[in-house]
Backbone as JSON Lines, residues from 0, in Angstrom:
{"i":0,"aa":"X","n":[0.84,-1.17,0.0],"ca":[0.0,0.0,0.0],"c":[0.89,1.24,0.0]}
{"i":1,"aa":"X","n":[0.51,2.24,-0.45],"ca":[1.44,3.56,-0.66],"c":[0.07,4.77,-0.27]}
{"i":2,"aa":"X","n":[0.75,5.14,0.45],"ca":[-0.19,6.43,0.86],"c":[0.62,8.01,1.29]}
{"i":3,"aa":"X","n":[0.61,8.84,0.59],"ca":[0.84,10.2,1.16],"c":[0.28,11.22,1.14]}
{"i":4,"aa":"X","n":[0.33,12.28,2.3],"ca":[-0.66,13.76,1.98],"c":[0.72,14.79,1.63]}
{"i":5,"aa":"X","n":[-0.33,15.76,0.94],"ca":[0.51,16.45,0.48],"c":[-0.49,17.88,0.86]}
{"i":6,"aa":"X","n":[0.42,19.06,1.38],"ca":[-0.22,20.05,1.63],"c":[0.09,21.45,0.38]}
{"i":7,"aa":"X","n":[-0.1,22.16,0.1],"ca":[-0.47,23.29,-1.04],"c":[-0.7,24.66,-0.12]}
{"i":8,"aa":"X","n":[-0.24,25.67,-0.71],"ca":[-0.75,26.87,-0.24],"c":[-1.67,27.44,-1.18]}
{"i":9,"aa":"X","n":[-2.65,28.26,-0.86],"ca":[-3.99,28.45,-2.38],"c":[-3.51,29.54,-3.38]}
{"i":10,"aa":"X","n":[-2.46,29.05,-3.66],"ca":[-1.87,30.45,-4.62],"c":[-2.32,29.56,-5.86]}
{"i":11,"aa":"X","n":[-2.3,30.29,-6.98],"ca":[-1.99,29.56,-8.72],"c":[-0.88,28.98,-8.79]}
{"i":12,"aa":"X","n":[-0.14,29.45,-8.5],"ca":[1.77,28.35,-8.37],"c":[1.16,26.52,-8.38]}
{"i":13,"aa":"X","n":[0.55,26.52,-7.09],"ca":[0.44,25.59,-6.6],"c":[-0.14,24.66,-7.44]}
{"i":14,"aa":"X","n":[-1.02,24.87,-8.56],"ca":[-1.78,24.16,-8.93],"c":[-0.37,23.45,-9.67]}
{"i":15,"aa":"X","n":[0.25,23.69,-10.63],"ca":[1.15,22.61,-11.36],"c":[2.17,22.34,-10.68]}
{"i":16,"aa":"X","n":[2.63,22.64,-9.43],"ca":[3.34,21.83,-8.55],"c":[2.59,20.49,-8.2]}
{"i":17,"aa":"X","n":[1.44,20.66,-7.64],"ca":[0.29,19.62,-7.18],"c":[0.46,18.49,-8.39]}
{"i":18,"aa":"X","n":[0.16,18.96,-9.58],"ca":[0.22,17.79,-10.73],"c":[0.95,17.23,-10.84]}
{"i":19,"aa":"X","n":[2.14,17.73,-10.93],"ca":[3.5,17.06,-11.35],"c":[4.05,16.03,-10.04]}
{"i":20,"aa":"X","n":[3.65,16.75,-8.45],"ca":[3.75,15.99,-7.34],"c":[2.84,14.51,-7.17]}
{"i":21,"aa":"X","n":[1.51,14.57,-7.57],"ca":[0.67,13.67,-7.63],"c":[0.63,12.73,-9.02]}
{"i":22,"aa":"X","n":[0.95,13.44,-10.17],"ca":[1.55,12.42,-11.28],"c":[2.44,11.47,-10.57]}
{"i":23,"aa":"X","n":[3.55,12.05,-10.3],"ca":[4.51,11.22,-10.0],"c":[4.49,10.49,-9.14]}
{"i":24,"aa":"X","n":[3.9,10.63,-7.74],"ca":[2.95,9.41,-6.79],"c":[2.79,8.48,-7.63]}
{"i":25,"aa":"X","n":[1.67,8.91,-7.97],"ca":[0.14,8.08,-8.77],"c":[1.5,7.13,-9.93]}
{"i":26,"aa":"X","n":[2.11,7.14,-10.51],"ca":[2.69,6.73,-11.52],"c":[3.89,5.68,-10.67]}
{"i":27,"aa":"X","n":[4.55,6.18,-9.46],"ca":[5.08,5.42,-8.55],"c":[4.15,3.72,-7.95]}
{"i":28,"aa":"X","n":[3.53,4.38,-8.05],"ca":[2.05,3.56,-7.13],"c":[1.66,2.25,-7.95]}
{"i":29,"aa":"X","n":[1.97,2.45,-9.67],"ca":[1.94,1.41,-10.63],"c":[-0.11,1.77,-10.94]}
{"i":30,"aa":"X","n":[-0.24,2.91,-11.17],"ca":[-1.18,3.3,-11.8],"c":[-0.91,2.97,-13.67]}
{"i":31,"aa":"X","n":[-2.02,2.81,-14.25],"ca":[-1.66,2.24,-15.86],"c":[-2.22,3.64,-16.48]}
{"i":32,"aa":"X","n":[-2.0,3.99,-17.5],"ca":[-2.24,5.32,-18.44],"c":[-3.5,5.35,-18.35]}
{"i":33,"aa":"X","n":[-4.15,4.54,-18.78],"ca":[-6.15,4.64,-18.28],"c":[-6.81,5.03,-16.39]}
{"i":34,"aa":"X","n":[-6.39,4.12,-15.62],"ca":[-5.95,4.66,-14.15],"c":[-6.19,6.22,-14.04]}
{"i":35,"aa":"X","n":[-4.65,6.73,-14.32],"ca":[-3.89,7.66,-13.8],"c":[-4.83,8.68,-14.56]}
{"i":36,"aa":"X","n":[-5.26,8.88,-15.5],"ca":[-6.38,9.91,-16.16],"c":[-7.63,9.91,-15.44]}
{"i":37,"aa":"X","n":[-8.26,8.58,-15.41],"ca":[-9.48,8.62,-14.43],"c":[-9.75,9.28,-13.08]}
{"i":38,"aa":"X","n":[-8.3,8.95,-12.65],"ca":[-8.17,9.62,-11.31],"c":[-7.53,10.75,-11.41]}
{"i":39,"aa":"X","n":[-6.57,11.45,-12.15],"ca":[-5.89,12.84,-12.25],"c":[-7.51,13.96,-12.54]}
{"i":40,"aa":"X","n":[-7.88,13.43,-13.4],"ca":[-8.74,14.6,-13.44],"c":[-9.47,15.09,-12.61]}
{"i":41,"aa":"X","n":[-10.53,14.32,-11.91],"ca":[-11.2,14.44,-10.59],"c":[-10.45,15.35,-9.39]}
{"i":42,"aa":"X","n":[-9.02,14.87,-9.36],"ca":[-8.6,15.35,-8.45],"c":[-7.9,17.11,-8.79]}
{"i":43,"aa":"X","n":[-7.31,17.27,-9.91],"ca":[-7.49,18.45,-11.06],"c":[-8.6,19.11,-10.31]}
{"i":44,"aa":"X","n":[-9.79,18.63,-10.68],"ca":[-10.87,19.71,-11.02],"c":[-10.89,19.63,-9.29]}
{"i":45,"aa":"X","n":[-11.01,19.11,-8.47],"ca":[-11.34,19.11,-6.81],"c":[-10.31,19.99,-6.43]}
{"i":46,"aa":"X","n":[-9.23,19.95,-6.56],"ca":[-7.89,20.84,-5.88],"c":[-8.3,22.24,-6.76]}
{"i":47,"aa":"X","n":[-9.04,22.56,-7.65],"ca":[-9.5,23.83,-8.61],"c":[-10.68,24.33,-7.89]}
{"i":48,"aa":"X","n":[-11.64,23.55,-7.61],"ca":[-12.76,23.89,-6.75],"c":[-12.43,24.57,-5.92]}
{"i":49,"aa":"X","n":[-11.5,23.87,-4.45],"ca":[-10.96,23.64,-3.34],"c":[-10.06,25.42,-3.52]}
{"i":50,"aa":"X","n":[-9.33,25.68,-4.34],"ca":[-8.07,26.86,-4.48],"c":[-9.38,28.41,-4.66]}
{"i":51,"aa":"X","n":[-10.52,27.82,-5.95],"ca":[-10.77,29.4,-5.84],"c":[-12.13,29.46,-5.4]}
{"i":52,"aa":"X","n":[-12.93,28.18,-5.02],"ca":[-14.11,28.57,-4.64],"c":[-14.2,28.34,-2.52]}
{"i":53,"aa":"X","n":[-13.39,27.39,-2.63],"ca":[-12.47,27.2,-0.96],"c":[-12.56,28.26,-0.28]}
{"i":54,"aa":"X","n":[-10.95,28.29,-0.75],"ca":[-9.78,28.98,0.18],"c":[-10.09,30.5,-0.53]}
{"i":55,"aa":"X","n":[-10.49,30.8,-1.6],"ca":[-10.69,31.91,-2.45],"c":[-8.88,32.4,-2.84]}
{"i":56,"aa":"X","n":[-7.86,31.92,-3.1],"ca":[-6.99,32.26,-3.53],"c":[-6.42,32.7,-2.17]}
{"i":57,"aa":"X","n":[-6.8,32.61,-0.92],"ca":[-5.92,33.24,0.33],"c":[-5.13,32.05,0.49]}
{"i":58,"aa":"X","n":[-3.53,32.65,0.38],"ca":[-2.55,32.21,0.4],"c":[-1.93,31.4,1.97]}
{"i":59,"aa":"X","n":[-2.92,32.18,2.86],"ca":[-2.33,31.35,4.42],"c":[-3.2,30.23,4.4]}
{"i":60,"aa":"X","n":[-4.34,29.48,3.8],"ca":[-5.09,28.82,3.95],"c":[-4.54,27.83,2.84]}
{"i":61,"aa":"X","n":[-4.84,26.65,3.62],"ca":[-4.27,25.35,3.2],"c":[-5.21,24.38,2.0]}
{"i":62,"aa":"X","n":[-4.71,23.76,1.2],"ca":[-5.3,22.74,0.55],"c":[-4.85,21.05,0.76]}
{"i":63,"aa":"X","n":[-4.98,20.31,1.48],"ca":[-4.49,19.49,1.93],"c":[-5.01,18.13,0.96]}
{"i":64,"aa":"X","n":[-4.49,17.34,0.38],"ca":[-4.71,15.9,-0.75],"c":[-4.06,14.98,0.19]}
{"i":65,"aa":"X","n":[-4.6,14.16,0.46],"ca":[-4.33,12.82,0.93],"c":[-4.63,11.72,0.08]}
{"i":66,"aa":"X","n":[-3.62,10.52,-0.35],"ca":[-4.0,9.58,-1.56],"c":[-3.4,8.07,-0.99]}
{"i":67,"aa":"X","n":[-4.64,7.5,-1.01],"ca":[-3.94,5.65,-0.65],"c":[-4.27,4.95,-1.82]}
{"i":68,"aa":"X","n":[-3.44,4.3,-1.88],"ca":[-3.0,3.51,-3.14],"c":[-2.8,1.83,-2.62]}
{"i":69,"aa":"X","n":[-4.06,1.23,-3.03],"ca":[-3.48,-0.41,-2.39],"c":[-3.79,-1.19,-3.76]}
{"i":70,"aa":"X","n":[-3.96,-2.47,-4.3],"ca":[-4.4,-3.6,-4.91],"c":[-5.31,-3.26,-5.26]}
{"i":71,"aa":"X","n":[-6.72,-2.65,-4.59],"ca":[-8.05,-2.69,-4.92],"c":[-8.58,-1.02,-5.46]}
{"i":72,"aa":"X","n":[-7.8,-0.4,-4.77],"ca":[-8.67,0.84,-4.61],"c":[-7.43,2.28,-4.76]}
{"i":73,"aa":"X","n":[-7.92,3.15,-5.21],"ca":[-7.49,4.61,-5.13],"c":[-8.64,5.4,-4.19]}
{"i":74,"aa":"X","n":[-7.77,5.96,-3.26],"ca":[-8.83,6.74,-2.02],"c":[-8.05,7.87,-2.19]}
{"i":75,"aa":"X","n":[-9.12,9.09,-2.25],"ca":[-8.25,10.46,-2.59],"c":[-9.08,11.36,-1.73]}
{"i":76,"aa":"X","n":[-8.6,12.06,-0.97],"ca":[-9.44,13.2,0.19],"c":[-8.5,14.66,-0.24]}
{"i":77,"aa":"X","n":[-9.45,15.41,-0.36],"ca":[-9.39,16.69,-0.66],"c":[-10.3,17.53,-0.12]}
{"i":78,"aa":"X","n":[-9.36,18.43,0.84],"ca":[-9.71,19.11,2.33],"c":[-9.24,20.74,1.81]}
{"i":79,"aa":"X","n":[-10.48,21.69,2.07],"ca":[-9.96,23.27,2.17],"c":[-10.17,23.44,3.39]}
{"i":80,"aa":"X","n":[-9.9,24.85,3.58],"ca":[-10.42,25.57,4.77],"c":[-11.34,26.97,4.42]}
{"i":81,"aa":"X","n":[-11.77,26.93,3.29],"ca":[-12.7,27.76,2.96],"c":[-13.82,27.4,3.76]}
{"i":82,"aa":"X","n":[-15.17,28.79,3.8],"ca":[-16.26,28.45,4.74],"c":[-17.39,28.51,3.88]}
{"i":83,"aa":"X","n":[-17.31,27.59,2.82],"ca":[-18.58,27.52,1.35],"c":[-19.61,26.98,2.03]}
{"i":84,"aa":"X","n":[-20.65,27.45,1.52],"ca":[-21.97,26.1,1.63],"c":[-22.32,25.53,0.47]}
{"i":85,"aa":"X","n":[-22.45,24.37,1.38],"ca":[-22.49,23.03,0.78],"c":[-23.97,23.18,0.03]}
{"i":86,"aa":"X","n":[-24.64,24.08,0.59],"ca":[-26.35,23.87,0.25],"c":[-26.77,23.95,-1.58]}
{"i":87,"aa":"X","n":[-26.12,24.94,-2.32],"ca":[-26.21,24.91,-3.33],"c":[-26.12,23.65,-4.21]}
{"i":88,"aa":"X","n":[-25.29,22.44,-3.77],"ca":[-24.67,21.48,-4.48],"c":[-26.15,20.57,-4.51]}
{"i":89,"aa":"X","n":[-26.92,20.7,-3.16],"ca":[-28.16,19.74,-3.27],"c":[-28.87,19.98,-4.37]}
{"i":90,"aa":"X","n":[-29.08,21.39,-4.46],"ca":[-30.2,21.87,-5.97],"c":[-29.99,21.94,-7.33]}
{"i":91,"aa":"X","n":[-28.6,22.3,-7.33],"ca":[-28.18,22.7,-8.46],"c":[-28.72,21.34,-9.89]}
{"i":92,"aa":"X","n":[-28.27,21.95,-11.22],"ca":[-28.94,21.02,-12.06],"c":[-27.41,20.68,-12.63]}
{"i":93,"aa":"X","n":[-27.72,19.44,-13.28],"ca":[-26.36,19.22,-14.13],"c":[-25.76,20.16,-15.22]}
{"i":94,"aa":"X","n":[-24.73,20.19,-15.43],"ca":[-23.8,21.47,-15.93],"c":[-23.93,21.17,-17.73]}
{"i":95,"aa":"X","n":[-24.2,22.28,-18.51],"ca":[-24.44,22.05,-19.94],"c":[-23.2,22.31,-20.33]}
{"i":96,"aa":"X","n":[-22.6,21.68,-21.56],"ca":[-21.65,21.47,-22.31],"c":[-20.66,23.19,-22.42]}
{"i":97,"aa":"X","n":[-21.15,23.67,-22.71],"ca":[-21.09,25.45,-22.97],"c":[-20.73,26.15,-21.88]}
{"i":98,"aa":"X","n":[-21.12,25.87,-20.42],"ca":[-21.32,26.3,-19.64],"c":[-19.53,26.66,-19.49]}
{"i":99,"aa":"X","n":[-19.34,27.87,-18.55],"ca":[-18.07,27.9,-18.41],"c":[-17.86,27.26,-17.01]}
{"i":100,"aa":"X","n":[-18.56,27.12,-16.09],"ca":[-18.5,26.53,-14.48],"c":[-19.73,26.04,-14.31]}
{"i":101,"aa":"X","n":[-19.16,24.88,-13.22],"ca":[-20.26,23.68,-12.71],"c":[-19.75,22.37,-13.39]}
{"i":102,"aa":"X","n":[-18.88,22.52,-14.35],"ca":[-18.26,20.94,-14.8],"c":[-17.44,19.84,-13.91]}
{"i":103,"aa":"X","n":[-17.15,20.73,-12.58],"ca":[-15.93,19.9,-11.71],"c":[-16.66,18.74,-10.98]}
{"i":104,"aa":"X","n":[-17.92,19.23,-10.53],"ca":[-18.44,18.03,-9.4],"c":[-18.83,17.16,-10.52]}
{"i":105,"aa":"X","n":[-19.65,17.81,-11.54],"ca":[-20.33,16.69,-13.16],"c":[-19.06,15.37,-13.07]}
{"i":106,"aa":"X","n":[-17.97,16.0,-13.62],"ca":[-16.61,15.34,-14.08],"c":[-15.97,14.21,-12.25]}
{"i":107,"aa":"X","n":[-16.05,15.0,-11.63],"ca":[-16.06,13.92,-10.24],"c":[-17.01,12.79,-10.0]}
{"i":108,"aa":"X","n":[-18.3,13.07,-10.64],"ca":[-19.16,12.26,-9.71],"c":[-19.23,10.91,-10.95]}
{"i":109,"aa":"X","n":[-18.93,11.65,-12.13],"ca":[-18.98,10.62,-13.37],"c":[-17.96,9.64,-12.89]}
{"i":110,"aa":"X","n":[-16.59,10.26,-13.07],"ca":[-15.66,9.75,-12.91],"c":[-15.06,8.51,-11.97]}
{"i":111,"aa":"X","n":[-15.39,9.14,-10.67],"ca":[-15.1,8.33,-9.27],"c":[-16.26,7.44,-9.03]}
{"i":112,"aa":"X","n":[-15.71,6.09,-8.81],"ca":[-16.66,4.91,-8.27],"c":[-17.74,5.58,-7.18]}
{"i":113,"aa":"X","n":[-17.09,5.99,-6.4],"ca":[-17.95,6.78,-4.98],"c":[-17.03,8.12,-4.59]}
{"i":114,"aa":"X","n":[-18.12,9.28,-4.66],"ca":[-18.19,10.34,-4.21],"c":[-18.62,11.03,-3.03]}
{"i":115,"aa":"X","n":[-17.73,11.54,-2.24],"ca":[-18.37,12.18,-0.85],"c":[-18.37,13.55,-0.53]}
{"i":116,"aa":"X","n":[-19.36,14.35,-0.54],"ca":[-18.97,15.68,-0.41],"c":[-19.18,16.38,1.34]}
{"i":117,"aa":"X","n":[-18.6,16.9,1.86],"ca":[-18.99,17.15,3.43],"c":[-18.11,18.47,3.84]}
{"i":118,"aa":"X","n":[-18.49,18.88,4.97],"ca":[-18.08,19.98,5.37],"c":[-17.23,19.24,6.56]}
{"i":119,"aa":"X","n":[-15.67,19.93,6.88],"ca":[-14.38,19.37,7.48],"c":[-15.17,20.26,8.86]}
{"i":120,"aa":"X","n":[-15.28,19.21,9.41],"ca":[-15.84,19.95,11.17],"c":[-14.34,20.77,11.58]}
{"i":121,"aa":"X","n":[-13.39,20.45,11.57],"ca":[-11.91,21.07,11.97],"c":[-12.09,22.55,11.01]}
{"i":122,"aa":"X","n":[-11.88,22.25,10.09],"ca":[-11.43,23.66,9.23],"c":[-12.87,24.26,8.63]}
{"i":123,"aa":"X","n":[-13.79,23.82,8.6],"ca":[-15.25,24.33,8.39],"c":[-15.04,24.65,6.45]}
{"i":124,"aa":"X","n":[-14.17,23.87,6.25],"ca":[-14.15,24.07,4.46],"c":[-14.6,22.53,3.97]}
{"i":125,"aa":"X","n":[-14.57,22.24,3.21],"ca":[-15.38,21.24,2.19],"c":[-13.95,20.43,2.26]}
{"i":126,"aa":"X","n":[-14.5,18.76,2.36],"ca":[-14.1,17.89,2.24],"c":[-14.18,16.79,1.68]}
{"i":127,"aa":"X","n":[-13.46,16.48,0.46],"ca":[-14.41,15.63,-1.24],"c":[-13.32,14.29,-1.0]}
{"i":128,"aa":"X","n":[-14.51,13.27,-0.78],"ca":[-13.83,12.14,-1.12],"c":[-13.96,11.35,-2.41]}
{"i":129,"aa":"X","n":[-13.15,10.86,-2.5],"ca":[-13.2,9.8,-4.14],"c":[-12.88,8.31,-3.89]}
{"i":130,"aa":"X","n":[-13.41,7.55,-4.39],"ca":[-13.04,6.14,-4.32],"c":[-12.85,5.59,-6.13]}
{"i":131,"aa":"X","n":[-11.63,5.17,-6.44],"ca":[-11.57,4.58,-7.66],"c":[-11.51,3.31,-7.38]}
{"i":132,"aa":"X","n":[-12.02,2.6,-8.13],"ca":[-11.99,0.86,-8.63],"c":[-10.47,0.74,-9.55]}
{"i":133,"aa":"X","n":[-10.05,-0.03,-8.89],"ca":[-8.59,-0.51,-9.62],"c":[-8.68,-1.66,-10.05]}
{"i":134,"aa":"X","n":[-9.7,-2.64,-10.14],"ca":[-9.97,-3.44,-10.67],"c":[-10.78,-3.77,-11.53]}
{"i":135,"aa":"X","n":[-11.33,-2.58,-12.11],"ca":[-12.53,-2.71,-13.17],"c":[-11.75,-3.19,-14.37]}
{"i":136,"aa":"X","n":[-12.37,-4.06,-15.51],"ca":[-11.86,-4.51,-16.33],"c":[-11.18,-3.2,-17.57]}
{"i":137,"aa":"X","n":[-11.81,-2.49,-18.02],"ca":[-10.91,-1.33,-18.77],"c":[-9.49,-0.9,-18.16]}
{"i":138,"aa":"X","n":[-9.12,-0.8,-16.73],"ca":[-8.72,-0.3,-16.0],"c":[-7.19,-1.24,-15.83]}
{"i":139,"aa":"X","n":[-7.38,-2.43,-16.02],"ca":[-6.36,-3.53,-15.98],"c":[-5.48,-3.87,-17.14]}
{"i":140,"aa":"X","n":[-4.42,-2.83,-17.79],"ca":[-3.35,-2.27,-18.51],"c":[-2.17,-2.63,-18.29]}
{"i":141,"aa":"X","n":[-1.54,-2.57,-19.41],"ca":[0.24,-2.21,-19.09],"c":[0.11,-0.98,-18.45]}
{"i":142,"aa":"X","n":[1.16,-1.03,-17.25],"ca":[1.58,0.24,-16.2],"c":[2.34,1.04,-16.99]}
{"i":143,"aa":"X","n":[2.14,2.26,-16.68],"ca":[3.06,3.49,-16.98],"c":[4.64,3.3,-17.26]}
């Protein structure tokens, strides 16, 4: 099993540090080219959510990714400390093609086997879990 968190400050910098840090995990981990897309993006668009709708770009406030990696499963937690409500996410309608925002949760919830969305009782910001299937048959490739 391979598991590490990795913390971010909510600047723009951060975002392609984050990629290139979590590529290279995820690719360590013996993720296969189909894998590592399924799960990069979700987590892309969640650490994007998390930076400007979160933390709003305040730089002392943390973005924290935690990722376990075993045989069966990819578990990915993505924690702000922004103080959003969650309430909008119950009503809202699915996001049209055109649209310029609302594609991140669409693209998460498609994506990830199981989706969790919740508010972090500690930091009172949003806390998105993901569960990938590492054993689904598409999914079972030559490794990276």
């Amino acid at each position: 099993m391979n598991k590490k968190n990795f913390v971010y400050p909510s600047e723009l910098a951060s975002e392609e540090r984050m990629y290139d840090q979590i590529k290279e995990f995820l690719i360590e981990a013996g993720l296969t080219p189909r894998m590592f897309q399924k799960v990069m993006l979700p987590i892309s668009e969640a650490f994007t959510n998390a930076l400007v709708h979160g933390n709003e770009f305040i730089a002392d406030k943390k973005i924290i990714i935690s990722i376990t990696v075993n045989d069966d499963v990819v578990l990915v937690d993505i924690i702000d400390e922004g103080e959003g409500d969650l309430s909008p996410l119950k009503y809202r309608k699915l996001s049209g093609p055109l649209e310029e925002g609302g594609r991140g949760i669409d693209l998460m919830s498609k994506l990830a086997d199981r989706l969790e969305i919740r508010k972090n009782d500690d930091s009172r910001g949003w806390w998105i879990s993901m569960t990938f299937d590492r054993n689904a048959h598409e999914y079972k490739q030559k490794q990276i």
